[in-house]
C-alpha positions as CSV (number, residue, x, y, z in Angstrom):
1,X,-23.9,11.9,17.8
2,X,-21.6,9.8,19.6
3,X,-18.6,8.7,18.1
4,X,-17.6,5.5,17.3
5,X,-16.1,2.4,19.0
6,X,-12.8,2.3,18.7
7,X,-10.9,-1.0,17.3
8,X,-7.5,-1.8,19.5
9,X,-4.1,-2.6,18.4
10,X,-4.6,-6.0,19.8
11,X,-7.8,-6.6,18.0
12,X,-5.9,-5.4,14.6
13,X,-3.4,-7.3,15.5
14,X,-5.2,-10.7,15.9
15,X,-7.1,-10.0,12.8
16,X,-3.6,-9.8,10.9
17,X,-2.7,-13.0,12.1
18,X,-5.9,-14.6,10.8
19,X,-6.2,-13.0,7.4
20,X,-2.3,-12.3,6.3
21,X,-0.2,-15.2,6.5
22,X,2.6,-13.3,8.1
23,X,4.3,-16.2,9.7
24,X,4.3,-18.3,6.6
25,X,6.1,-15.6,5.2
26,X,8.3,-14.5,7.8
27,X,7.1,-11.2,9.1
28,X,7.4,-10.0,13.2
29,X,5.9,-7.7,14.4
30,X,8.7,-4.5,15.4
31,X,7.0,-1.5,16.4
32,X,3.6,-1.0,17.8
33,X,2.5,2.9,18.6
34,X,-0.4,3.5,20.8
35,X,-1.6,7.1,20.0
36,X,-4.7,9.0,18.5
37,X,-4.5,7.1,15.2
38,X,-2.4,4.0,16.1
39,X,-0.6,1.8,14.2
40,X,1.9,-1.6,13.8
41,X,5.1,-2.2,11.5
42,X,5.9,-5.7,10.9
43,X,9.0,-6.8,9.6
44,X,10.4,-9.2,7.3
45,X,13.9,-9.7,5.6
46,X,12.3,-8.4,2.5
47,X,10.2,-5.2,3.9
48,X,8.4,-3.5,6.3
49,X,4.4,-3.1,6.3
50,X,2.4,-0.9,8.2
51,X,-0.7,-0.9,9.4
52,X,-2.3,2.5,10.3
53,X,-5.6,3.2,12.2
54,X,-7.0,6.7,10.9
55,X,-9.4,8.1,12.8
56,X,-11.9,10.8,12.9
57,X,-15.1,11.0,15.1
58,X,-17.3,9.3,13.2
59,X,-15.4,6.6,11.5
60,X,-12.3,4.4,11.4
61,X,-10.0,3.3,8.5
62,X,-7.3,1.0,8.0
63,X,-4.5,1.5,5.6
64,X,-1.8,-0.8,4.9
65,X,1.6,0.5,3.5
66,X,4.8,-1.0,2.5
67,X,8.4,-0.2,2.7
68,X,11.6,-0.9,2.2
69,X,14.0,-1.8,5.6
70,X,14.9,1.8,5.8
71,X,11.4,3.3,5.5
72,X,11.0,5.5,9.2
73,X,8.1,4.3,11.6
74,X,5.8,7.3,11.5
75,X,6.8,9.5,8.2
76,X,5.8,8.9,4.3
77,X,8.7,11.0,3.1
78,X,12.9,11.0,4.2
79,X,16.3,11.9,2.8
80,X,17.5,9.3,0.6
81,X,20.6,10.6,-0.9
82,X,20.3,14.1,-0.5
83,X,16.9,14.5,-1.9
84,X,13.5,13.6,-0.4
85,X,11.6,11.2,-1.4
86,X,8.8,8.6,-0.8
87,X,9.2,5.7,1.4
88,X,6.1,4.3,1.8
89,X,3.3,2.9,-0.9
90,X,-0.1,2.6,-0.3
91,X,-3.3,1.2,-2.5
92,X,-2.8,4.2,-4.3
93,X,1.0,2.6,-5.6
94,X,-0.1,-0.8,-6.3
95,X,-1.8,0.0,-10.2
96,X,2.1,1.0,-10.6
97,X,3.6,-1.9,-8.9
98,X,1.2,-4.2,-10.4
99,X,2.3,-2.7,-13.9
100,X,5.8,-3.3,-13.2
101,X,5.9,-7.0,-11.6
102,X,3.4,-7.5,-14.8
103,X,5.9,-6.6,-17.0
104,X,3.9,-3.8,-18.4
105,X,5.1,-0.9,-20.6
106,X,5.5,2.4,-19.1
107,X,2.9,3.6,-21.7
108,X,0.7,0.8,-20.4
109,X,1.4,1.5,-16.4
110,X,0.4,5.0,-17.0
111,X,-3.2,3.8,-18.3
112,X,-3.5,1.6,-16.2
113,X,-2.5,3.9,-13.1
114,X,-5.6,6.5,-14.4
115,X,-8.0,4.1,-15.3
116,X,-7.9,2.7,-11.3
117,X,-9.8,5.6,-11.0
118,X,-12.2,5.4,-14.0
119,X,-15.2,4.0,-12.2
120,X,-16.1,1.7,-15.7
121,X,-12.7,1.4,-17.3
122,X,-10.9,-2.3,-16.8
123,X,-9.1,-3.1,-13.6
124,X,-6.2,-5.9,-12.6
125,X,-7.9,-9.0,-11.7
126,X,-7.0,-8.1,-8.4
127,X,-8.7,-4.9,-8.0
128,X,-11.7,-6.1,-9.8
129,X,-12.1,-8.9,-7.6
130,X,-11.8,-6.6,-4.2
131,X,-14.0,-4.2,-5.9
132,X,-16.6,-7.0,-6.8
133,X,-16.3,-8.0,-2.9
134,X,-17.4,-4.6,-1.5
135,X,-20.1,-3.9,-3.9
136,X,-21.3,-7.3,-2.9
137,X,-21.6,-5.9,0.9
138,X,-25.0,-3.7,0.6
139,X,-25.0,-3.0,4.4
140,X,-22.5,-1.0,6.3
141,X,-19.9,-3.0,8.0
142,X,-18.0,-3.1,11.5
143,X,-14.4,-1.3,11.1
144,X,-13.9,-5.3,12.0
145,X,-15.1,-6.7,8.8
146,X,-14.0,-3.8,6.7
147,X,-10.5,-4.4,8.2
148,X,-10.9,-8.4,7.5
149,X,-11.4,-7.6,3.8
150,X,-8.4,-4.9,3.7
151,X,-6.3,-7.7,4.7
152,X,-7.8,-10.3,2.5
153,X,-7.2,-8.0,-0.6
154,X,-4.3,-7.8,0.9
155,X,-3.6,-11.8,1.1
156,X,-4.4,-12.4,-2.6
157,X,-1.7,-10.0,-3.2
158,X,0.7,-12.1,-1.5
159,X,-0.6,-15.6,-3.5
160,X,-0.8,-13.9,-7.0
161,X,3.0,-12.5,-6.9
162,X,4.7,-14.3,-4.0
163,X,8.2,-13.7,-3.5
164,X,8.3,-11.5,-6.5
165,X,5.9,-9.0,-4.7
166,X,8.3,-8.3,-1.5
167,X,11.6,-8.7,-3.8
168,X,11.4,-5.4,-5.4
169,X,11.3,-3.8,-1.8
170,X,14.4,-5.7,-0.9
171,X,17.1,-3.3,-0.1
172,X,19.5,-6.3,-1.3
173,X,18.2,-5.7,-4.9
174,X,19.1,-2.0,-5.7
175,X,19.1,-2.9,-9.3
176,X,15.7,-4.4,-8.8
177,X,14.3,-0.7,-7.1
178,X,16.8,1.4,-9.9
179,X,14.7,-0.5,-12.5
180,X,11.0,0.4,-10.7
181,X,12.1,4.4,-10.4
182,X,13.4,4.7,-14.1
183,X,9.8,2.9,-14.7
184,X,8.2,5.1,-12.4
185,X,10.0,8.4,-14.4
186,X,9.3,7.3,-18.1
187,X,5.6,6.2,-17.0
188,X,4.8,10.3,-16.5
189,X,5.8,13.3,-18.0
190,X,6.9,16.4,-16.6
191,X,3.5,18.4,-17.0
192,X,1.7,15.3,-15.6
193,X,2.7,16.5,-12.3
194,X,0.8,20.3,-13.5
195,X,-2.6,18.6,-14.4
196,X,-2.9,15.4,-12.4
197,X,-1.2,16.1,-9.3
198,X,-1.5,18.4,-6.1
199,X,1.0,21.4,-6.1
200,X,3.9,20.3,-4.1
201,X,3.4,16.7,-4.8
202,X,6.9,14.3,-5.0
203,X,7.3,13.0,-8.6
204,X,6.1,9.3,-9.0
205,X,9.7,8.5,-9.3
206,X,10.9,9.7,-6.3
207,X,10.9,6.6,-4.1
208,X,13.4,5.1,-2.0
């Protein structure tokens, strides 16, 4: 089997501009990497996103990440303080960002965090409505139109939170982030990290 086409960073790049208002918001594009599995870090005075390219022979993925002003181009995890920690969050982080920006319980986040993976358990608006859109697409779709509706999830995002969203990224609120981690560390316990999570695995909490 041959593998499949590959989408450029210029093609990404274009479809960001249509589908993320990234202008209206302020973000520039500040590093662009062309390699095996490419990707593109905007920048705003709020945060950093990036958008990754993951490849295999067969298929093509995009995932979108965001960071705070420090977070390094090319790696998840760096020293922050003396101690590692994460510096980049993914699809997989925003049931716990959502929580927190919804002013949610830690109790609450921590439901809400496992039942994003209950196929018939309630989801944020926001999740159900991006859900709703890809079971609504019964044919397989171009890396082009799978990357369009990344980026419009990605959009309403942006329209349902708006300033509030990139704020708690902003390294000029370290209350703002002190307040996420402590949320982040009461949402789990320590044997959480035992039966939930892969050996190894940073504590929720552990984000700079």
């Amino acid at each position: 089997m041959s593998e499949v086409p590959r989408m450029s960073l210029e093609t990404l790049t274009d479809l960001i501009e249509q589908f993320l208002p990234v202008q209206e918001w302020g973000f520039t594009e500040n590093v662009r990497v062309e390699a095996k599995e490419p990707f593109v870090i905007y920048n705003s005075e709020w945060c950093r996103i990036r958008f990754f390219l993951e490849r295999d022979r067969y298929e093509e993925y995009l995932h979108i990440s965001y960071g705070r002003l420090h977070a390094q181009n090319s790696s998840r995890i760096m020293k922050w303080n003396g101690k590692d920690c994460r510096c980049w969050f993914d699809y997989r982080d925003l049931p716990l960002i959502f929580s927190f920006l919804d002013d949610l319980s830690p109790h609450e986040a921590y439901r809400a965090f496992f039942s994003f993976y209950e196929k018939d358990s309630p989801k944020h608006p926001l999740f159900q409505k991006d859900l709703d859109s890809r079971n609504s697409n019964t044919v397989s779709l171009s890396i082009e139109s799978r990357t369009g509706e990344s980026l419009k999830f990605h959009s309403s995002i942006w329209s349902y939170y708006k300033i509030r969203f990139f704020e708690l990224f902003d390294l000029r609120r370290p209350d703002l982030w002190e307040k996420y981690a402590n949320f982040l560390r009461d949402a789990f316990e320590p044997d959480d990290y035992e039966r939930y999570f892969p050996p190894g695995k940073l504590p929720e909490y552990q984000v700079c």
